[in-house]
N, C-alpha and C positions, 0 to 999 in steps of 0.2 A: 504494500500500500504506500503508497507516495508521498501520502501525508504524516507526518511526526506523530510516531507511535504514543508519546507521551498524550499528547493531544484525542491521538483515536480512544485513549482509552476512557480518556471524560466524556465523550462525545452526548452520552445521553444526557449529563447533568448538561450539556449546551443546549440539547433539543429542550429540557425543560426551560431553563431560562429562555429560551428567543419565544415557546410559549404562551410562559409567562408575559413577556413584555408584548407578544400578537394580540392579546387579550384587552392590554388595557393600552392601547393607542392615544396619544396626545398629540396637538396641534402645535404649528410655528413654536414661536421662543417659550412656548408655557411647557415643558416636558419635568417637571418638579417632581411627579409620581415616577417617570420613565430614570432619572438620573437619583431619584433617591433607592430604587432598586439595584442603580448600576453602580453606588455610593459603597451598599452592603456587601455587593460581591467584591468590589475591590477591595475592602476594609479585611473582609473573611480571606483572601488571598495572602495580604499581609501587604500592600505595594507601600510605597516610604513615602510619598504623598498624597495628600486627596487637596484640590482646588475647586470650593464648587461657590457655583453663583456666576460663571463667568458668562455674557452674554445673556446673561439672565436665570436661563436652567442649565448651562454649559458646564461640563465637569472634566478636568484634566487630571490625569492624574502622573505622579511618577515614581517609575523604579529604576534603581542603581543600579551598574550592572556591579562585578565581581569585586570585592575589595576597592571601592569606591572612595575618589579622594576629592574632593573641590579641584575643580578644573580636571578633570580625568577624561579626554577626550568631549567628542561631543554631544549635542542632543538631536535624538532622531522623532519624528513627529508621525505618527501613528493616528490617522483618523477616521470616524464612523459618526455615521449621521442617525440621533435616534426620532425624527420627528413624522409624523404617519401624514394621513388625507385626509379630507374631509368628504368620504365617501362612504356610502352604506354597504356593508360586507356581503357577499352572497355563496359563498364557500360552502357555508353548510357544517365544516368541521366543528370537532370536539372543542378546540380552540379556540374560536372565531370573537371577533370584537365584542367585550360587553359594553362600550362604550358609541351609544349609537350614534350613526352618519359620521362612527370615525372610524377608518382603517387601518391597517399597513398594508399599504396596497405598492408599496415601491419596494418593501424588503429592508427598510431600515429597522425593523426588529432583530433580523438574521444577520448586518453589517456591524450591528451592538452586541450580539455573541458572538460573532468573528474574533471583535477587540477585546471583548472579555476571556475568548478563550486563549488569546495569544498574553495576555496579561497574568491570567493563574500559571501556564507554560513560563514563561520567563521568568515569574516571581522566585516559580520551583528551583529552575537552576541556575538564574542570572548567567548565561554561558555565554557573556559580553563586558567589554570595558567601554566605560560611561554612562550616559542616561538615557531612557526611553520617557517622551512623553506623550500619553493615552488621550487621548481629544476625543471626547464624546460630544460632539455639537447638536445644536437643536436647531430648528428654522430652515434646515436645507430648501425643503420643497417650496414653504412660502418667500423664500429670502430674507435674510440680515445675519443668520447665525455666524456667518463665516465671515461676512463681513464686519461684524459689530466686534467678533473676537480680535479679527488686526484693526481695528477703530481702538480697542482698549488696550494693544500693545499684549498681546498674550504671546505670539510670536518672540517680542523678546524678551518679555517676561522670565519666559522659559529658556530662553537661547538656543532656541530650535534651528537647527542648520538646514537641515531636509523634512518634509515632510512625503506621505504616500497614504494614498487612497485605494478602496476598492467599490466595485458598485457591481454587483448581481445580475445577468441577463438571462431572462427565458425564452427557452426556445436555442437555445446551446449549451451545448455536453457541459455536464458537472463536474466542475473541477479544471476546466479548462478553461484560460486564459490569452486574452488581448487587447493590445495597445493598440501606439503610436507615437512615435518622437513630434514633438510640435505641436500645432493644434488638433485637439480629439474630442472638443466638444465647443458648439457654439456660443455667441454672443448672446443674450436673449435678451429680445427689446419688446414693449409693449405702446400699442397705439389705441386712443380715443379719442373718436370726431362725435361731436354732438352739432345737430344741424336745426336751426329752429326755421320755420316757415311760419307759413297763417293757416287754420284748420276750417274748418264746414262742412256743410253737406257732401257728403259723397254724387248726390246727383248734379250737383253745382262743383266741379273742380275747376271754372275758370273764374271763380271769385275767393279763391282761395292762393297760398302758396303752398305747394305738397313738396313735402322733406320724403313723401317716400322715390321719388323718382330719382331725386338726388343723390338718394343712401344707394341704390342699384346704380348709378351710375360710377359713382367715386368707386363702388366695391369694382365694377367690372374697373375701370381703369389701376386701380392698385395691382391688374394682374402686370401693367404694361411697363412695371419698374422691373420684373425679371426680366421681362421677355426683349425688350426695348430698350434698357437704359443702364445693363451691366453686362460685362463680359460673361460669355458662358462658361468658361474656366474658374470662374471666382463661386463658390459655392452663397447661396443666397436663398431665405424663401421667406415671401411673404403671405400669412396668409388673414384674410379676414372671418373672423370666429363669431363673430357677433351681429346680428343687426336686429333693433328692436324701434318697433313703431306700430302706432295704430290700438284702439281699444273694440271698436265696432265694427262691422263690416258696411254700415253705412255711415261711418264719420269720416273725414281727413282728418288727419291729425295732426299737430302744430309741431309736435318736434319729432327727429328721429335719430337712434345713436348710433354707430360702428364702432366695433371695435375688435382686436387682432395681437399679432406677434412678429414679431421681425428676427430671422437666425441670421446672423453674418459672422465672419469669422475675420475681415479687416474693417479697419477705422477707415479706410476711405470709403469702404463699398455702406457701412454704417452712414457716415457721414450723408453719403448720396441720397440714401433712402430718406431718409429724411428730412431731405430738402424738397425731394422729389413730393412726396405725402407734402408737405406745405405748399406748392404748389398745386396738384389738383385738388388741396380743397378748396385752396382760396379760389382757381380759375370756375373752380364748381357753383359756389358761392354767388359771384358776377352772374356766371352765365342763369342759372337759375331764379337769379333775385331771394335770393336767402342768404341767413345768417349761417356761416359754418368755422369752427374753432376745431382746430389740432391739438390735444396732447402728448405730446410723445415722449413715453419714459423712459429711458435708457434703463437698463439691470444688468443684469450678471456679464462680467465681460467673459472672452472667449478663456477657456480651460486649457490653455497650453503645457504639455507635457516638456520638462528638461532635456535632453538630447541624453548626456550623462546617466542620468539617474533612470532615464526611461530604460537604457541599455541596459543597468543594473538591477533594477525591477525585472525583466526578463529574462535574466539569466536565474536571477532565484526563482521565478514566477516557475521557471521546467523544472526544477526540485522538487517541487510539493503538487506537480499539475498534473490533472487524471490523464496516462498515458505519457504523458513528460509532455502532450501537447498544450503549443505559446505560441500565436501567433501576433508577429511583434513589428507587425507594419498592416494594422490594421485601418480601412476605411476610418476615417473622423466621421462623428456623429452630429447631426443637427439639433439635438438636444439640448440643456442648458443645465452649467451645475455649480453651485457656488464656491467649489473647492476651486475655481478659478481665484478666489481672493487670497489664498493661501500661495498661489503657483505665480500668482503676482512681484509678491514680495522676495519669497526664498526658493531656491531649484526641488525640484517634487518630480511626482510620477502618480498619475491615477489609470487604475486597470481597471478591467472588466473579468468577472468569473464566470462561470457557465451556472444557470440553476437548472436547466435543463428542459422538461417537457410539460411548461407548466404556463399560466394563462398570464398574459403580457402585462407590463409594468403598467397602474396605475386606473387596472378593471378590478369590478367589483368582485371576480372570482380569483382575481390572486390568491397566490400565499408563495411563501417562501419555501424553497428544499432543503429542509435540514441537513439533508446527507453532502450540500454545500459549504455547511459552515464551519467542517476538519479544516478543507482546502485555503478555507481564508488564513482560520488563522493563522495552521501553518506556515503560510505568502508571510505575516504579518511578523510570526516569530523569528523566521529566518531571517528577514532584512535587517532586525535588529542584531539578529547575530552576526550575518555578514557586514553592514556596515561598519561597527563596531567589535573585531575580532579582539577576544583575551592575545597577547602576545604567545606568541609559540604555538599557534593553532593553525 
């Protein structure tokens, strides 16, 4: 088996705690029940610190490695995201959320036993010189946790020199693993145009101003910023998620809203977008005789992988990976994930493991693969060990 024997042998105390924490799913920065559970197991392991309250429910924690001295090499940065959805569960399982219209529908329950398992592992033998620090963040899915953590300086708090990530995928083999050196996940930007006209009868629309012809028109021209106005080599998607107007089917109605997502992976092709959207609302505007405003929020920047670290991450990732298979120049994803504020500041590596044959991230029938979360931690115990090797090993 691939995975560190020490590891295989707790594995079910891991199935119970991911569990446990499947059951009672918490939202954005509020995870206080999720990080006071993940408080007790650290504390029962014995690690040499607990930090909590950071980021609000944020918990770091850290352990020494071998005969441990002030300044004894460096700190390596270990993270897992505990915070779920706000989705109603449909699993069916023994398991399943008591906490309703909230899930783990992305597998941050199974990323928090990952780091919990690679945390009892290293406590047990500390088979490293310097420090390992455990990041348990909250907020991934809704955004701030990663951010708010290097807002408050946790980064060097800690004197983290590297960090590494991991993130679950279904629907690929368990236990198998891939990247990509540079960017491997996108920018995520959000847009909201709110358009006000003048409403009335629906059998009268030429004494009215109707927002709904505007709102179809803006959405079909926002196709014309891929198609039209960027290089087709430059990965880009826009898409419009939203459009709400109308109460009757014989009223017009006075206002109408859109709104959407923008994935880019550069600041220029960013930039454009967004000029581009400020232009056909405003041209939209004129030409229909209405009022129309652009929001556009900038979020998560893109999640760029180290060149170095990514190679290093892959080389350990074939140690612990089901079959030894790594594939280590993998497609970047159009996705979005906030370890990009981590990968900002200090050189990193975020991977992807296989959960397997199981229902896609972020539906109401997920759940996570237990028989996954050897292999992480494993990934997670090893990095510790190989970047920081005891001398003479």
């Amino acid at each position: 088996m691939p995975v560190i024997n020490r590891i295989a042998a707790f594995s079910e105390d891991m199935t119970q705690w991911r569990r446990y924490l499947h059951q009672h799913p918490e939202l954005g920065q509020q995870c206080q029940e999720t990080a006071s559970f993940v408080v007790d197991r650290l504390r029962d392991f014995g690690v040499d610190e607990i930090h909590e309250g950071i980021a609000i429910s944020g918990v770091v924690a850290i352990i020494n490695g071998r005969d441990y001295k002030e300044g004894d090499g460096p700190t390596i940065g270990l993270r897992a995201d505990m915070d779920a959805l706000p989705i109603a569960e449909t699993t069916g399982v023994g398991w399943a959320s008591k906490n309703p219209g909230k899930m783990h529908a992305c597998g941050h329950d199974g990323h928090t036993t990952m780091l919990l398992g690679a945390a009892r592992y290293l406590v047990e033998t500390r088979n490293f010189k310097g420090r390992v620090a455990l990041i348990f963040q909250p907020a991934e899915e809704t955004g701030g946790g990663a951010e708010l953590m290097v807002q408050e300086g946790m980064l060097a708090r800690f004197d983290i020199g590297e960090v590494y990530a991991l993130h679950n995928m279904p629907n690929f083999p368990v236990g198998q693993f891939y990247t990509t050196p540079g960017p491997i996940m996108a920018a995520v930007d959000t847009f909201h145009i709110d358009i006000k006209g003048e409403g009335g009868h629906g059998a009268y629309p030429h004494d009215t101003r109707d927002p709904i012809p505007v709102a179809l028109s803006i959405a079909q021209a926002m196709g014309t910023i891929v198609s039209r106005n960027h290089r087709a080599i430059d990965d880009l998607v826009v898409s419009v998620t939203m459009i709400h107007a109308g109460t009757a089917d014989n009223v017009i109605p006075e206002d109408a809203y859109l709104g959407g997502t923008v994935r880019t992976f550069d600041k220029g092709v960013q930039a454009m977008v967004q000029k581009r959207m400020g232009d056909i609302v405003a041209g939209h505007a004129a030409a229909f005789n209405v009022e129309a405003t652009l929001r556009y929020v900038v979020g998560f920047p893109a999640t760029i992988n180290s060149p170095k670290q990514t190679e290093f991450a892959v080389d350990v990732a074939r140690e612990v990976a089901a079959e030894g298979i790594v594939t280590p120049d993998a497609t970047r994803e159009m996705g979005a994930e906030d370890f990009a504020y981590f990968l900002e500041k200090i050189p990193g590596a975020y991977l992807f493991v296989g959960n397997g044959d199981t229902a896609g991230l972020h539906q109401p029938n997920y759940d996570f693969d237990d028989a996954t979360a050897p292999y992480g931690a494993s990934f997670f115990a090893r990095i510790a060990e190989r970047a920081l090797p005891l001398e003479g090993r």
